[in-house]
TILUMDO-665768 format. One record per atom (N, C-alpha, C, CB): residue number from 1; residue in one letter; atom name; x, y, z. Coordinates in nm, 2 decimals. Glycine has a CB too. Layout:
N
PALUM, NUM, A, CA, X, Y, Z .
...
//
This chain:
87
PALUM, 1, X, N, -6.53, 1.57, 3.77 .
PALUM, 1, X, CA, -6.63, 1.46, 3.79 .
PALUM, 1, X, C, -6.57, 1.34, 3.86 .
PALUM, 1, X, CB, -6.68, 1.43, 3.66 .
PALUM, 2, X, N, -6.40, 1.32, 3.89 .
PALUM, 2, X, CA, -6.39, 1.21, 3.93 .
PALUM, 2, X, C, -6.44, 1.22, 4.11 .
PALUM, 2, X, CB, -6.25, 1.15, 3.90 .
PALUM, 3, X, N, -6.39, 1.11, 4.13 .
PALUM, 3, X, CA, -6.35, 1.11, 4.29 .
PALUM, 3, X, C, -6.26, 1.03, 4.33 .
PALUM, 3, X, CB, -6.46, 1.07, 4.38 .
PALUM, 4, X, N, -6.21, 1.04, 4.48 .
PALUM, 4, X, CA, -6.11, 0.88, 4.50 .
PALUM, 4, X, C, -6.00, 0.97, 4.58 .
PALUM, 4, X, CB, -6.02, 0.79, 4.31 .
PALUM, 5, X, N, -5.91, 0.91, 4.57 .
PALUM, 5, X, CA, -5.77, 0.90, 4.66 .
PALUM, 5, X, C, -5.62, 0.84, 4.59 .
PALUM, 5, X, CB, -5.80, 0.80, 4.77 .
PALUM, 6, X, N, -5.55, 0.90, 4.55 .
PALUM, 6, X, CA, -5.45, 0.87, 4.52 .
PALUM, 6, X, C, -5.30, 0.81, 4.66 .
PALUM, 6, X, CB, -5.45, 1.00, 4.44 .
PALUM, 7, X, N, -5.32, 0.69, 4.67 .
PALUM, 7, X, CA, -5.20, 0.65, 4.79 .
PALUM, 7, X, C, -5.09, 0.75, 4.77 .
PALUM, 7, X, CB, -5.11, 0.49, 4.77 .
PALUM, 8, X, N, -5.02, 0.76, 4.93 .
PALUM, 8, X, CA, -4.91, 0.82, 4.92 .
PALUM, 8, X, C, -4.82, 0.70, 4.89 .
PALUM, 8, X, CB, -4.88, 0.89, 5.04 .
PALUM, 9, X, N, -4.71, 0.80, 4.94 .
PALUM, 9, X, CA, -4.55, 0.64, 4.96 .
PALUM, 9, X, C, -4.49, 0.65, 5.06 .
PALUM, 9, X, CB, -4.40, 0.64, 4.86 .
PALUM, 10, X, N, -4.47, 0.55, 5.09 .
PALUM, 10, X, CA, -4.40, 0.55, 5.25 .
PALUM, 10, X, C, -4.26, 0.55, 5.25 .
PALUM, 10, X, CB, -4.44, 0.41, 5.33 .
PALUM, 11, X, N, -4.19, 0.69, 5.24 .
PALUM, 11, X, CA, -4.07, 0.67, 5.29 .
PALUM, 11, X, C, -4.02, 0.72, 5.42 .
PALUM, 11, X, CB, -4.00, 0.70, 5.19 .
PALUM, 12, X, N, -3.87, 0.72, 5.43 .
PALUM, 12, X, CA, -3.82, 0.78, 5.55 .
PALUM, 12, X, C, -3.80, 0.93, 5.56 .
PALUM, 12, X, CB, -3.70, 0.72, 5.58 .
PALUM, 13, X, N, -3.85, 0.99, 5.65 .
PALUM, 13, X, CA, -3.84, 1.17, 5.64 .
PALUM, 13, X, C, -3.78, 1.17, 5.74 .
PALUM, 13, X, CB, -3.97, 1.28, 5.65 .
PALUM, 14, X, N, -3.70, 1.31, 5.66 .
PALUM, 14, X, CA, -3.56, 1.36, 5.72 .
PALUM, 14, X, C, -3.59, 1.50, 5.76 .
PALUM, 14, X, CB, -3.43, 1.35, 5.61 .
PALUM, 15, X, N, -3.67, 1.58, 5.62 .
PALUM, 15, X, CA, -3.69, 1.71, 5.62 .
PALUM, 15, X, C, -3.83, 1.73, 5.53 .
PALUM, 15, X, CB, -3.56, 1.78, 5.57 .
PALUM, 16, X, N, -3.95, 1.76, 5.61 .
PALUM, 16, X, CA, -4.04, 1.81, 5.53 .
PALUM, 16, X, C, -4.07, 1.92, 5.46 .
PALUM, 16, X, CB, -4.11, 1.79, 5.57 .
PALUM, 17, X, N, -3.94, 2.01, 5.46 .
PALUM, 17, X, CA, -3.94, 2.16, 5.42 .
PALUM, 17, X, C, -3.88, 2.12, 5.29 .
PALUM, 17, X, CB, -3.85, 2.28, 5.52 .
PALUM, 18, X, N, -4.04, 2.20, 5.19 .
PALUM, 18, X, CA, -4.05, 2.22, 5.02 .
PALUM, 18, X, C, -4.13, 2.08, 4.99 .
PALUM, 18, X, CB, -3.86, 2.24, 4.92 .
PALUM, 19, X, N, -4.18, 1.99, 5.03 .
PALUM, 19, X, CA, -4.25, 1.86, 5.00 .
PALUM, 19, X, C, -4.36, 1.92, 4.93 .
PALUM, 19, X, CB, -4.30, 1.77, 5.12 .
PALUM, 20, X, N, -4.47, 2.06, 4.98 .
PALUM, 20, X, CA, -4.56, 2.06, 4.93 .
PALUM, 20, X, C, -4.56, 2.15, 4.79 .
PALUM, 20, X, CB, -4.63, 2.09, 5.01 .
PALUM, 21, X, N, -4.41, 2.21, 4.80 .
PALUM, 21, X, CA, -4.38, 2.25, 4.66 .
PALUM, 21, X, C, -4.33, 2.18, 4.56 .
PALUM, 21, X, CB, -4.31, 2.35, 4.66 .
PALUM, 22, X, N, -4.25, 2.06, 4.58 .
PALUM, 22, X, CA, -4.23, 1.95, 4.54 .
PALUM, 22, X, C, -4.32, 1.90, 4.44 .
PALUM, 22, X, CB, -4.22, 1.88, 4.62 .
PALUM, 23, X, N, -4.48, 1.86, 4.55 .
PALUM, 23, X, CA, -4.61, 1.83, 4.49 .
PALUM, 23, X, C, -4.66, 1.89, 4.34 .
PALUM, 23, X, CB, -4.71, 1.88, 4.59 .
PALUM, 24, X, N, -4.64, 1.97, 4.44 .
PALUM, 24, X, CA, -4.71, 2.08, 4.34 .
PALUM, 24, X, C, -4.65, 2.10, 4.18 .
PALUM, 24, X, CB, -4.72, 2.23, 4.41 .
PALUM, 25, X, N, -4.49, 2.13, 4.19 .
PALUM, 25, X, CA, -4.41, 2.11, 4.09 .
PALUM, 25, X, C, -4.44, 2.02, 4.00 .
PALUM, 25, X, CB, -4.31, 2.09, 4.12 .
PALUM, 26, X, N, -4.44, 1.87, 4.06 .
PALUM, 26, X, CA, -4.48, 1.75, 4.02 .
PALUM, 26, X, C, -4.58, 1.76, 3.91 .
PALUM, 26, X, CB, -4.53, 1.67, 4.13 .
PALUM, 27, X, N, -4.70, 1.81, 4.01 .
PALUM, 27, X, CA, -4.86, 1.78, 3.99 .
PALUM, 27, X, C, -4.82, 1.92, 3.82 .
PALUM, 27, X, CB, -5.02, 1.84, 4.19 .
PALUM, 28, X, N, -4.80, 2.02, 3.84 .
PALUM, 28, X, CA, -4.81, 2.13, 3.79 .
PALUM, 28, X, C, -4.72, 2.10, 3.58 .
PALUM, 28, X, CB, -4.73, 2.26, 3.94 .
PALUM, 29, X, N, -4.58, 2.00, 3.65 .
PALUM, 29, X, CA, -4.53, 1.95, 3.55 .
PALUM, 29, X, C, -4.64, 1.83, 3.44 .
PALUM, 29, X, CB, -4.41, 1.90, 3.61 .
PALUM, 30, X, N, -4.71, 1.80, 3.50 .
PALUM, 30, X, CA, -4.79, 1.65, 3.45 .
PALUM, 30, X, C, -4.91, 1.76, 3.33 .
PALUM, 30, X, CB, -4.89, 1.53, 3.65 .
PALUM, 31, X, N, -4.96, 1.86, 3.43 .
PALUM, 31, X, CA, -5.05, 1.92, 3.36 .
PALUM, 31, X, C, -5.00, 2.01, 3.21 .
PALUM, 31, X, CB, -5.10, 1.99, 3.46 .
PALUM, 32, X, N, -4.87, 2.05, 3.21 .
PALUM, 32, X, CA, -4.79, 2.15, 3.12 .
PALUM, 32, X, C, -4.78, 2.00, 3.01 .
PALUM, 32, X, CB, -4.60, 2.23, 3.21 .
PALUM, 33, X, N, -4.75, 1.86, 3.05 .
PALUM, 33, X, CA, -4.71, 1.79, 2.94 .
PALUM, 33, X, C, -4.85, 1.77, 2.90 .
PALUM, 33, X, CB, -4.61, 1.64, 2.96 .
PALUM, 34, X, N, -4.98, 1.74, 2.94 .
PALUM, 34, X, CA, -5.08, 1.69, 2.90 .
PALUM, 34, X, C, -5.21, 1.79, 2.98 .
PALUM, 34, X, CB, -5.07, 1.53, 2.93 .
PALUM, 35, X, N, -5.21, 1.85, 2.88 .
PALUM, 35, X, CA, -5.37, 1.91, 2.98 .
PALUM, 35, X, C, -5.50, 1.82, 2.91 .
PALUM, 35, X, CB, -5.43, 2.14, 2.94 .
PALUM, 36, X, N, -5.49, 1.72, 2.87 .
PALUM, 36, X, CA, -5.62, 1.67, 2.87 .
PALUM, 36, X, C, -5.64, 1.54, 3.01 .
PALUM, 36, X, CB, -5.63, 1.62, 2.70 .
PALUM, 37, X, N, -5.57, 1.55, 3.11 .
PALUM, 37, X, CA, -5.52, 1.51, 3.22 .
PALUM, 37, X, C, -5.66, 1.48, 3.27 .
PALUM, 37, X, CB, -5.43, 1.61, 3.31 .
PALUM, 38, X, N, -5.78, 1.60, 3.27 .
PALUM, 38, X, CA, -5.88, 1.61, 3.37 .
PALUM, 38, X, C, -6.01, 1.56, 3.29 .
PALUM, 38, X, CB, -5.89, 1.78, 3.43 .
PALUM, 39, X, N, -5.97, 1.46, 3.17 .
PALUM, 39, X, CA, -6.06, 1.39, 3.11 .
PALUM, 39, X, C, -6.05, 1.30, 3.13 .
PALUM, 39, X, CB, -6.07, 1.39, 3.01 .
PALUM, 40, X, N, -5.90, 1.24, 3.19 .
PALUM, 40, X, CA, -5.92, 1.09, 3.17 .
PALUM, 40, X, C, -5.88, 1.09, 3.34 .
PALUM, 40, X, CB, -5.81, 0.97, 3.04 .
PALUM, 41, X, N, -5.97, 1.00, 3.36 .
PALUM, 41, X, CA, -5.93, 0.93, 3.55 .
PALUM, 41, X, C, -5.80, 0.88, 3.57 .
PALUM, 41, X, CB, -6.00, 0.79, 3.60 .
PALUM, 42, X, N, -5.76, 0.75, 3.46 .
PALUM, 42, X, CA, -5.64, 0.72, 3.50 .
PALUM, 42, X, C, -5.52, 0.81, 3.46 .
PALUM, 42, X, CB, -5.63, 0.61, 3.45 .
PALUM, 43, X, N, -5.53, 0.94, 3.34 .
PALUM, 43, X, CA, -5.40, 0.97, 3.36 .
PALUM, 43, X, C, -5.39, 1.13, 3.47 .
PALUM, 43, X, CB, -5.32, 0.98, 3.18 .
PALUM, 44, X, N, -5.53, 1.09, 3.57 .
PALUM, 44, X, CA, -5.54, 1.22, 3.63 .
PALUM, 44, X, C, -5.47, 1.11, 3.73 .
PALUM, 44, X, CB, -5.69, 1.33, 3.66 .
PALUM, 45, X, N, -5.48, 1.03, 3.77 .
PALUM, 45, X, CA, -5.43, 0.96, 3.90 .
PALUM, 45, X, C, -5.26, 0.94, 3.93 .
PALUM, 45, X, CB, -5.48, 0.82, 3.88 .
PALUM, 46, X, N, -5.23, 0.92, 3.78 .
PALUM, 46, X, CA, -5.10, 0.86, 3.68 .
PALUM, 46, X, C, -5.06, 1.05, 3.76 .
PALUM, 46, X, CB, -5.12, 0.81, 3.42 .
PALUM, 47, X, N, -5.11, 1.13, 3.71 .
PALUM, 47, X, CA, -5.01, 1.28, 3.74 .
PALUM, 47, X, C, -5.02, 1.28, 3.88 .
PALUM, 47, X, CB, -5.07, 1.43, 3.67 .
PALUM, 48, X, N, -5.16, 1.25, 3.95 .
PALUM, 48, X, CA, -5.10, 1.28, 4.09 .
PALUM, 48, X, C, -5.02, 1.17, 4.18 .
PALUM, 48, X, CB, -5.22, 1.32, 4.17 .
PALUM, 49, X, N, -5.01, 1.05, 4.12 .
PALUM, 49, X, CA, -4.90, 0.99, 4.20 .
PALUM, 49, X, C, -4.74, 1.00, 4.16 .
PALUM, 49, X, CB, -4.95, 0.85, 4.21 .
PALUM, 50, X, N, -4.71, 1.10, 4.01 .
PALUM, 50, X, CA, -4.60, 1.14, 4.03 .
PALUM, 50, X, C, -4.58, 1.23, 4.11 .
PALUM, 50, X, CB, -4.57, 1.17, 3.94 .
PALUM, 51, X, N, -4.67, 1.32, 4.11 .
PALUM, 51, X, CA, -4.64, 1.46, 4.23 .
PALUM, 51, X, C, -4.64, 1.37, 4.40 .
PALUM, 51, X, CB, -4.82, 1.62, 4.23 .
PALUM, 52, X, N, -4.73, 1.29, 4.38 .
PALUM, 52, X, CA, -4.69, 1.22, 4.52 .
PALUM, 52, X, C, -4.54, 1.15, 4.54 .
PALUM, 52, X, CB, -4.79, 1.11, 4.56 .
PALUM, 53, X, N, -4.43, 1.14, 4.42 .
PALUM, 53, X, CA, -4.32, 1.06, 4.45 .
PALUM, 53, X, C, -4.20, 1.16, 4.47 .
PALUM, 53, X, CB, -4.29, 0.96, 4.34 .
PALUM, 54, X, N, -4.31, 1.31, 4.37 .
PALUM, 54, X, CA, -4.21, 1.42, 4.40 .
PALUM, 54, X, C, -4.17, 1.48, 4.51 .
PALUM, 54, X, CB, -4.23, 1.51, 4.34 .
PALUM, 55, X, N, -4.29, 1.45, 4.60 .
PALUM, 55, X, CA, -4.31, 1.50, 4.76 .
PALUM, 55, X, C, -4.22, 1.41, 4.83 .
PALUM, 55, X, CB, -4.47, 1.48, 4.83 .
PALUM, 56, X, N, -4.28, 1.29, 4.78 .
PALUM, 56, X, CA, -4.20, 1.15, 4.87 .
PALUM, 56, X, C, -4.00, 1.18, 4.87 .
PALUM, 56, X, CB, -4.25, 0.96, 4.75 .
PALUM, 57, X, N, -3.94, 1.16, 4.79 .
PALUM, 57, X, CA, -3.84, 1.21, 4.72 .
PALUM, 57, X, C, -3.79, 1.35, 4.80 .
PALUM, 57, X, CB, -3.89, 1.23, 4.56 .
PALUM, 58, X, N, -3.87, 1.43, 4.79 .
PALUM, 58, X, CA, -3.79, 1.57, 4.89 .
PALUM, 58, X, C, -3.79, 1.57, 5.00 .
PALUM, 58, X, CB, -3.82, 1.69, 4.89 .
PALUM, 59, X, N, -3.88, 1.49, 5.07 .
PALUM, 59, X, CA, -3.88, 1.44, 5.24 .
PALUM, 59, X, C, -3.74, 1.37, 5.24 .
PALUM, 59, X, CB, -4.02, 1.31, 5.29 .
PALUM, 60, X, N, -3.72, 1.33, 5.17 .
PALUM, 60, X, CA, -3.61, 1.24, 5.24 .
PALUM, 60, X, C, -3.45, 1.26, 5.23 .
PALUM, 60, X, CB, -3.64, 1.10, 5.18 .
PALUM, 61, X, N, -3.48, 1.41, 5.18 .
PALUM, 61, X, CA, -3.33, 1.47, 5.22 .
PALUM, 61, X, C, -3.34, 1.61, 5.26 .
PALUM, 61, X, CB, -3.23, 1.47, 5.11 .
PALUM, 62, X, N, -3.29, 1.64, 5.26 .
PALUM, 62, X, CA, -3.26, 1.77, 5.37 .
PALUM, 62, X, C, -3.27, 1.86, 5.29 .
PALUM, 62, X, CB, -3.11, 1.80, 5.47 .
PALUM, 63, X, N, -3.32, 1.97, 5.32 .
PALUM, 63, X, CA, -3.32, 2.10, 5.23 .
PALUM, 63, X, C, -3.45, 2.15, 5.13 .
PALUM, 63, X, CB, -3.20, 2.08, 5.14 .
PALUM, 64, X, N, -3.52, 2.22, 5.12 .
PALUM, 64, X, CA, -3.61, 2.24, 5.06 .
PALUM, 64, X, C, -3.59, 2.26, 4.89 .
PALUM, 64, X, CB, -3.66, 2.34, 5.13 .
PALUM, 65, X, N, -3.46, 2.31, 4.84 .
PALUM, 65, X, CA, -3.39, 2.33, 4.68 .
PALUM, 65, X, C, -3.29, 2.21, 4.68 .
PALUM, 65, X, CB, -3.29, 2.52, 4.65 .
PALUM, 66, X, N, -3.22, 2.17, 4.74 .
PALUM, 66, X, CA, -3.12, 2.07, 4.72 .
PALUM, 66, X, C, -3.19, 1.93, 4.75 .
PALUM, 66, X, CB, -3.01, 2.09, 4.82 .
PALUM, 67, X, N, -3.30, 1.94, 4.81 .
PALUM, 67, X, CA, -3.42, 1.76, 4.82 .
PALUM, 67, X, C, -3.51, 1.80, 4.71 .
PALUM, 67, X, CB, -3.56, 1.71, 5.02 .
PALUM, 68, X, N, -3.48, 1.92, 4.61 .
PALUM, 68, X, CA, -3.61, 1.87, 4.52 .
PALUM, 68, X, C, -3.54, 1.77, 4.40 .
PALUM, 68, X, CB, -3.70, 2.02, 4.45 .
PALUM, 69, X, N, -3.64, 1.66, 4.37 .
PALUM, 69, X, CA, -3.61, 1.58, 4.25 .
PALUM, 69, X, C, -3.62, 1.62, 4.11 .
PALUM, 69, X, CB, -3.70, 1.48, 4.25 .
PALUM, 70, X, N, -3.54, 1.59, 4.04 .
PALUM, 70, X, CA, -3.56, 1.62, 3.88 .
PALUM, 70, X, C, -3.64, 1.53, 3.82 .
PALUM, 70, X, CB, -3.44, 1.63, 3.79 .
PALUM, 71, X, N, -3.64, 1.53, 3.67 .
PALUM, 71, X, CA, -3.72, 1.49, 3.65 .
PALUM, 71, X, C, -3.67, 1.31, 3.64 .
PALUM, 71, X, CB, -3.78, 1.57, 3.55 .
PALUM, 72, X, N, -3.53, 1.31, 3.61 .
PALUM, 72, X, CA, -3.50, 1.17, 3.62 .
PALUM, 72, X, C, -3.50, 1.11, 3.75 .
PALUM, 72, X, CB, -3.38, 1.15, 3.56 .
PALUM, 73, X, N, -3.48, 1.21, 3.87 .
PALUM, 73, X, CA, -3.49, 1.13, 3.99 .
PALUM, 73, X, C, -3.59, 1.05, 4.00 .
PALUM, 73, X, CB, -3.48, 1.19, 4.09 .
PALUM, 74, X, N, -3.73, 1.08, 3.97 .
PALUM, 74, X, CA, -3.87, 1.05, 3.97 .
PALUM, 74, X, C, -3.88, 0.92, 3.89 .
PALUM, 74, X, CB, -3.96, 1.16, 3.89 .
PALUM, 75, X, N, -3.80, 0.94, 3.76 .
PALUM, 75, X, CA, -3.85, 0.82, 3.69 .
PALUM, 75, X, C, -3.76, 0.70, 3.73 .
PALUM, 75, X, CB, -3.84, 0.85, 3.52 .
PALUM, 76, X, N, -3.64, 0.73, 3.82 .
PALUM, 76, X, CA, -3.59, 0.62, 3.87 .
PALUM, 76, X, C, -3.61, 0.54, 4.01 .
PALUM, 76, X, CB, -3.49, 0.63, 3.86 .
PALUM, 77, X, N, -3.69, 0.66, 4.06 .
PALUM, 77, X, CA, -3.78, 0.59, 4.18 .
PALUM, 77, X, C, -3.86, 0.51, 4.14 .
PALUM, 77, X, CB, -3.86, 0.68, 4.25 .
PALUM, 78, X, N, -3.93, 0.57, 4.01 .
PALUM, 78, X, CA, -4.06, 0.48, 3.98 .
PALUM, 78, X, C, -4.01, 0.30, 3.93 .
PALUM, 78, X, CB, -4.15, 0.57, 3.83 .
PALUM, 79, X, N, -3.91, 0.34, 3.87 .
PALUM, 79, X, CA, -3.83, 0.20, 3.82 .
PALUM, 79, X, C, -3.82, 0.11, 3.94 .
PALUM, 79, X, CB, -3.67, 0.22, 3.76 .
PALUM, 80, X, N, -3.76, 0.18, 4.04 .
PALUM, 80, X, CA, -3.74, 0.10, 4.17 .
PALUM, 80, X, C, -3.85, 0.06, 4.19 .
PALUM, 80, X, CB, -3.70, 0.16, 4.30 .
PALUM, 81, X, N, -3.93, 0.12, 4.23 .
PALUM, 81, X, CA, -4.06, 0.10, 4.27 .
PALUM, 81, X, C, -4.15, -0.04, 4.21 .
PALUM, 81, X, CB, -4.12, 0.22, 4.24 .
PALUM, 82, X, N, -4.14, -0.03, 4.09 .
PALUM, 82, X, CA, -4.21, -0.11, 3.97 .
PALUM, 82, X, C, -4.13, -0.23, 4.03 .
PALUM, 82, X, CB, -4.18, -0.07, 3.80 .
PALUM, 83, X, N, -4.02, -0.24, 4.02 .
PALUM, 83, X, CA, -3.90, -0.35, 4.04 .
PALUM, 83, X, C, -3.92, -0.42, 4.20 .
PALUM, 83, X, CB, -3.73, -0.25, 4.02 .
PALUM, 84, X, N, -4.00, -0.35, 4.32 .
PALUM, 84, X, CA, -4.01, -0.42, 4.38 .
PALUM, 84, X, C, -4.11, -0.48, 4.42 .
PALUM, 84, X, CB, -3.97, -0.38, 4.42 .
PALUM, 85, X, N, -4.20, -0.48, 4.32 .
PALUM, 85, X, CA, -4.35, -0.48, 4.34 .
PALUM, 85, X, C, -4.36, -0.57, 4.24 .
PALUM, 85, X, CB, -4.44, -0.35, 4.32 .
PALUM, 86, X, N, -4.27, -0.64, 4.12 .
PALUM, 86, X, CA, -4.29, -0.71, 4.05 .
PALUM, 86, X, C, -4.25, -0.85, 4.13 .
PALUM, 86, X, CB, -4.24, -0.66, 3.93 .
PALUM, 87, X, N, -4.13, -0.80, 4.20 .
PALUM, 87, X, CA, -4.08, -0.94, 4.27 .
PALUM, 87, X, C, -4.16, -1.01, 4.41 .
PALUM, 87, X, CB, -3.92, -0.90, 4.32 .
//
């Protein structure tokens, strides 16, 4: 029932091979912790802009298994992220 757009992130790509499995990993992990995801708007948004950092994150290194992020890489992007947007 929602609608909308979830922003990407703008980083620097190196290699876009495995980004959309990345996504999907991302998106696919968010739903395994919480399937009541597709009730609420914001934490459907909240899951797809982690899978968007998981994509973002494997673009930017080489290799489709060796650029994929774990799960801490994600949460320290997000830290960055937060951190530069607060300043």
């Amino acid at each position: 029932e929602f609608r909308g757009r979830v922003a990407g992130i703008k980083v620097k790509t190196v290699d876009t091979t495995g980004d959309g499995d990345a996504f999907v990993s991302g998106f696919f992990y968010s739903i395994a912790s919480d399937r009541s995801i597709f009730q609420d708007e914001k934490r459907l948004r909240k899951a797809l802009y982690f899978a968007n950092v998981c994509g973002a994150i494997t673009v930017s290194d080489r290799g489709a298994i060796p650029a994929l992020p774990t799960k801490e890489d994600v949460l320290q992007f997000l830290i960055e992220v937060a951190a530069i947007l607060k300043n």
